[in-house]
C-alpha positions as CSV (number, residue, x, y, z in Angstrom):
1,X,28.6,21.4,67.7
2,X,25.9,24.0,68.9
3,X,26.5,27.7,69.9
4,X,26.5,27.0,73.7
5,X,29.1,24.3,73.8
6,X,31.3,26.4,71.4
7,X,30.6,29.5,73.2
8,X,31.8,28.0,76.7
9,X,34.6,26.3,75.5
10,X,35.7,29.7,73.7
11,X,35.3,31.3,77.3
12,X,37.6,28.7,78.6
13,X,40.2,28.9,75.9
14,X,40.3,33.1,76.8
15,X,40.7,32.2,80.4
16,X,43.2,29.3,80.4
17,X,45.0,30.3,77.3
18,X,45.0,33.8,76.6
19,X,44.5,34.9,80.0
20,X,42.5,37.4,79.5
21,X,40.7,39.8,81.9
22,X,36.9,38.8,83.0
23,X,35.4,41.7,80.6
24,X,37.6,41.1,77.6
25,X,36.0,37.7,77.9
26,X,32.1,38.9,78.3
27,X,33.3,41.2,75.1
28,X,34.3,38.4,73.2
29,X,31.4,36.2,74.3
30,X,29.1,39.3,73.5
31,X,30.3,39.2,69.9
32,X,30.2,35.7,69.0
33,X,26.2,36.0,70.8
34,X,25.6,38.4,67.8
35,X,27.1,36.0,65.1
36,X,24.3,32.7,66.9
37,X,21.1,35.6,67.0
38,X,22.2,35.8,63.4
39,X,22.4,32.1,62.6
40,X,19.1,31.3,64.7
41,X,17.3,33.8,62.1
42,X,18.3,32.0,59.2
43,X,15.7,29.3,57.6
44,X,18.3,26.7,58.5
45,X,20.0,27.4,62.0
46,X,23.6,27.4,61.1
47,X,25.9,25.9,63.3
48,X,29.1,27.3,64.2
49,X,31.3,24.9,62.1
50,X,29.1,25.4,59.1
51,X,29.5,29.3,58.6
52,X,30.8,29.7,55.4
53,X,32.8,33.2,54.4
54,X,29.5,34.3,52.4
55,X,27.6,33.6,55.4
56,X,29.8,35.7,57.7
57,X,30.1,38.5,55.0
58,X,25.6,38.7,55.3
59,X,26.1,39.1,58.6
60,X,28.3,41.9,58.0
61,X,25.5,43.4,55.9
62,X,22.6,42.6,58.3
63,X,24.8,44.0,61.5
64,X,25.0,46.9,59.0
65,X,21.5,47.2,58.5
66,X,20.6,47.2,61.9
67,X,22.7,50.6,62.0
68,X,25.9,49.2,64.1
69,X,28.6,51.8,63.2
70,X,31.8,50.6,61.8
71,X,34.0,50.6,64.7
72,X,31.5,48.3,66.8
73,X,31.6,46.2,63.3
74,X,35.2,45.9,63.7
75,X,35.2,44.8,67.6
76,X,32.8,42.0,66.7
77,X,34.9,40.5,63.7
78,X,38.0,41.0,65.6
79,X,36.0,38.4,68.4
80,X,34.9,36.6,65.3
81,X,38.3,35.9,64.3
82,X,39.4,34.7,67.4
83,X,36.2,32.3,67.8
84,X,37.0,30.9,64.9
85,X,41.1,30.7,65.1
86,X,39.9,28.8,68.5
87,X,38.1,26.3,66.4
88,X,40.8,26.2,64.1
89,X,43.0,24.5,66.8
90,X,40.4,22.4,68.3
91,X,39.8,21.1,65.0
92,X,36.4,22.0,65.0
93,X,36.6,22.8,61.8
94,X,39.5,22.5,59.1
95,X,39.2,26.0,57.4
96,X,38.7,29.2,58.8
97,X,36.2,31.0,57.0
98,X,37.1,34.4,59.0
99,X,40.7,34.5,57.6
100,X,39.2,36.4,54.2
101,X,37.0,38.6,56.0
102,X,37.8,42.3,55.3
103,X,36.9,44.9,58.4
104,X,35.5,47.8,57.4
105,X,36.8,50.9,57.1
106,X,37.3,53.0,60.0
107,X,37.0,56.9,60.0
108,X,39.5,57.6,63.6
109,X,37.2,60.0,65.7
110,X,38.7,62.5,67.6
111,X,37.4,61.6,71.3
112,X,35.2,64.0,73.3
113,X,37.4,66.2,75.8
114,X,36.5,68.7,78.7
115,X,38.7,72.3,78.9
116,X,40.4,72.7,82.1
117,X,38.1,74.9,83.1
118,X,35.7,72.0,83.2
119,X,37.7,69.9,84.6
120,X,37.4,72.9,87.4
121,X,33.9,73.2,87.6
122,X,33.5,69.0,87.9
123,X,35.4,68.8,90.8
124,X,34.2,72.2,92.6
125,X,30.7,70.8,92.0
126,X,31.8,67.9,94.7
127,X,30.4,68.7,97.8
128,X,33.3,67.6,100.1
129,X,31.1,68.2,103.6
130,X,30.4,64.4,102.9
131,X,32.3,61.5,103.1
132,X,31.6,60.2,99.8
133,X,32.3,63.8,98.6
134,X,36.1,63.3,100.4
135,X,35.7,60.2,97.8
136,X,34.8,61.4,95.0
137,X,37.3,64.1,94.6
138,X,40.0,62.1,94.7
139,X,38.8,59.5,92.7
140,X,38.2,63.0,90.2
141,X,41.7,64.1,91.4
142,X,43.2,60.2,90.2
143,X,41.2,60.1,86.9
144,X,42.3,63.1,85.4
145,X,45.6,63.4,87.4
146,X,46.7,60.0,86.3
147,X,44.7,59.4,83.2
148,X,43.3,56.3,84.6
149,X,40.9,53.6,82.6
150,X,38.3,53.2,84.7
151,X,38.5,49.4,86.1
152,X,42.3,50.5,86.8
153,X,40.8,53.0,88.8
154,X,38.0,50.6,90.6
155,X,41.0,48.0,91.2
156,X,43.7,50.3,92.8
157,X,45.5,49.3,96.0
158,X,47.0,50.7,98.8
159,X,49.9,49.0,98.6
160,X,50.4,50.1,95.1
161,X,50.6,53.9,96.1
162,X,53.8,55.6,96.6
163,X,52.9,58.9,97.4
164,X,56.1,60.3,99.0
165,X,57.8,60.1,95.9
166,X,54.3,60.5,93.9
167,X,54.0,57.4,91.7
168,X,51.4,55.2,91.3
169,X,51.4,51.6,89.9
170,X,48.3,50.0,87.9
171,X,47.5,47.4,86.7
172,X,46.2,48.1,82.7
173,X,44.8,45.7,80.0
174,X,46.1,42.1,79.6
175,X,47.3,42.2,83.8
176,X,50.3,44.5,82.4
177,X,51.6,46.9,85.5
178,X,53.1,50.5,84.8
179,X,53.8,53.2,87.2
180,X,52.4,56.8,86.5
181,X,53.5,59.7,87.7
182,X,50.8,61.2,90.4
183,X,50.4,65.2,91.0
184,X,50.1,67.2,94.3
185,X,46.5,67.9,94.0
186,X,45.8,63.8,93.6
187,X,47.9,62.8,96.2
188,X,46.6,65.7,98.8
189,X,42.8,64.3,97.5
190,X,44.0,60.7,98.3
191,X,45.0,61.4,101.6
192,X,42.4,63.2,102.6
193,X,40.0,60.4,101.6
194,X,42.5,57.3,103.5
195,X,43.7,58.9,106.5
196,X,40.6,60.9,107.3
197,X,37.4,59.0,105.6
198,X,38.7,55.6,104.6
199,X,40.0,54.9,108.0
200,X,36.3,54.5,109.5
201,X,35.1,52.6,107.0
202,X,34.2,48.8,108.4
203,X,36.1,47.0,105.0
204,X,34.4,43.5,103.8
205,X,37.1,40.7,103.9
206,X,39.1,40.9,100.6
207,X,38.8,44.1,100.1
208,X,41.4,45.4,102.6
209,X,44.4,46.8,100.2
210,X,41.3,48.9,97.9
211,X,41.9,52.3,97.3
212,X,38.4,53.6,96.9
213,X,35.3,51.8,98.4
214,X,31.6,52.3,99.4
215,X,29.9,53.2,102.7
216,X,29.5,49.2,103.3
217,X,33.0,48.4,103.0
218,X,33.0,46.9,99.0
219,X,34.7,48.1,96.1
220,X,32.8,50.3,93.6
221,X,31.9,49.1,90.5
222,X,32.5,51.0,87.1
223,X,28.9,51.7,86.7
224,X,28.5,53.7,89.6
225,X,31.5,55.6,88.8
226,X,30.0,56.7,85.6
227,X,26.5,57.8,87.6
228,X,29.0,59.9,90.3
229,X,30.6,61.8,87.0
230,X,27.4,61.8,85.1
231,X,25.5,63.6,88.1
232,X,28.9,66.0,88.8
233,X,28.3,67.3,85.2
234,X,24.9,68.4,85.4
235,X,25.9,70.3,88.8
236,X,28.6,71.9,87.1
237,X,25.9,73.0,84.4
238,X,29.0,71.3,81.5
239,X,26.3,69.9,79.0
240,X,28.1,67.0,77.4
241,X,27.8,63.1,77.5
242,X,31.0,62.7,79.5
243,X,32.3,59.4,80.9
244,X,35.2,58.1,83.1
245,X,37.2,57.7,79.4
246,X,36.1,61.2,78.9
247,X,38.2,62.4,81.8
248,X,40.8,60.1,80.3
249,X,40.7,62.0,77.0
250,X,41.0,65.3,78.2
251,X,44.3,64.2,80.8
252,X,45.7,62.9,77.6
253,X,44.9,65.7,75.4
254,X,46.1,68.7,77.7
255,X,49.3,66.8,78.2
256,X,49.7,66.8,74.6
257,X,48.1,70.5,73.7
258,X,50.8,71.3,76.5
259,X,53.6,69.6,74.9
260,X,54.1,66.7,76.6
261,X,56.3,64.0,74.9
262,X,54.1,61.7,72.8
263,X,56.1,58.5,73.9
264,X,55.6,59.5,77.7
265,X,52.2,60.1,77.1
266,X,51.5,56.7,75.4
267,X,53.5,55.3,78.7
268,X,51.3,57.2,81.1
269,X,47.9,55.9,79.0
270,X,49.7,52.2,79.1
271,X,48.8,52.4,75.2
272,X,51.1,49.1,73.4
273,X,50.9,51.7,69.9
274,X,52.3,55.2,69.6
275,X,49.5,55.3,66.8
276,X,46.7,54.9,69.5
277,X,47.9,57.6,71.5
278,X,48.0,59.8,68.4
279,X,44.6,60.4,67.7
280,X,45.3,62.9,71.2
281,X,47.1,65.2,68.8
282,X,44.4,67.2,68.1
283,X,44.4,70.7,68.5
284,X,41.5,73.5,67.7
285,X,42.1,75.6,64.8
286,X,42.2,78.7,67.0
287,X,45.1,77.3,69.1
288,X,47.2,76.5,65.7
289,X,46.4,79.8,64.1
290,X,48.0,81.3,67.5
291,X,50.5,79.1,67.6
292,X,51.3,80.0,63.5
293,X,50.9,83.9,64.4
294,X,53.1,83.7,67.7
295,X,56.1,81.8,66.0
296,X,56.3,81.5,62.3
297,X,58.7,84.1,60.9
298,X,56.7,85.1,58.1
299,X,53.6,85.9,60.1
């Protein structure tokens, strides 16, 4: 079999089978790319049912070499495993040479964060004069009010807002729905932007029950999300890489620092692992050596 026809009917099986969203799929189809480049540079191309575990194990090495950090190491063999599990059942092949395949070790990273007082300069630095400024504070407002991924944020609807009792649902990774709690600031954002800006907007067919769109009627796509952040930041003078996920991190991480439940916040994040949500249980050294001074009885 060559890499195409695998690769496909690997796509198909996500789709049909797992049911997995259209970028989990590109993810997965990304990885397995990686593991044909590999085989294509080999003096005999490899094809997909005659990797071996030594083979799989050089790539390792050479995806090393290349300088890919362990984490993205990990993703790719975690997309390896399922190509091959895939084959496995298509009887493709009779063994899977994946199964002995050790991840490397990964160190947990604590994830970049903004203060509050960021978070305060980002959204003053929206000029709301605009209509896209009307936008872009509430989608500011719904990111780090609600913790949102991004493409939960990009695929909001109308009809999944229940502002009079402030609750929002989304729909998270894998099509699972959850309902997060939504503050006054975001809701008072969100109806500035729908009853005021949103309402004069001529909306593409299909796009109708979208919370946030462009000025030609279409949704907004995560990229351009990223570039609206990216751009508030230099404004606000806050010299960090930050992302959408970043504004994620810090909603997450002031809940905790605030001493929010960690089971409500791994609800709120729609996180399946309490031990995902744990790496938000950071705190600086300063704030602990208060926190020691302030309480502990021998201080």
């Amino acid at each position: 079999m060559d890499w195409r026809s695998a690769i496909k009917g690997f796509q198909a099986y996500l789709q049909l089978e797992k049911s997995l969203s259209k970028n989990s799929i590109e993810a997965y189809s990304r990885d397995i790319e990686k593991l044909c480049q590999f085989s294509d540079i080999q003096n005999d191309k490899i094809a997909p049912e005659k990797i071996t575990l030594t083979d799989l194990r050089r790539f390792i090495e050479w995806a090393n070499e290349l300088g890919m950090i362990p984490s993205s190491q990990a993703r790719i063999l975690s997309g390896i495993k399922a190509f091959y599990k895939y084959l496995l059942m298509e009887d493709i092949i009779k063994s899977d040479p994946s199964e002995l395949l050790e991840s490397p070790k990964i160190q947990r990273k604590l994830p970049d964060t903004l203060s509050y007082n960021e978070i305060n300069k980002l959204i003053d630095a929206i000029d709301v004069s605009k209509p896209e400024g009307g936008r872009n504070k509430a989608i500011l407002e719904v990111l780090y009010g609600c913790g949102l991924r991004v493409s939960e944020l990009t695929e909001l609807k109308l009809s999944n807002l229940y502002l009079d009792i402030e609750f929002i649902k989304v729909t998270g990774k894998g099509s699972k729905e959850r309902l997060v709690p939504i503050g006054g600031s975001a809701v008072k954002a969100l109806k500035v932007w729908i009853e005021n800006i949103r309402v004069h907007i001529p909306v593409k067919k299909g796009e109708e029950d979208l919370v946030f769109l462009n000025r030609r009627g279409t949704r907004l796509s995560r990229v351009y999300i990223f570039m609206v952040i990216k751009q508030l930041a230099e404004l606000a003078g806050i010299n960090k890489a930050i992302s959408p996920h970043t504004i994620r991190h810090s909603f997450a991480t002031h809940l905790v620092e605030g001493g929010a439940d960690l089971r409500a916040v791994q609800e709120m994040l729609g996180h399946e692992s309490i031990t995902t949500t744990e790496i938000y249980t950071h705190l600086d050294r300063e704030y602990l050596k208060g926190t020691i001074i302030q309480f502990h009885p021998r201080s």
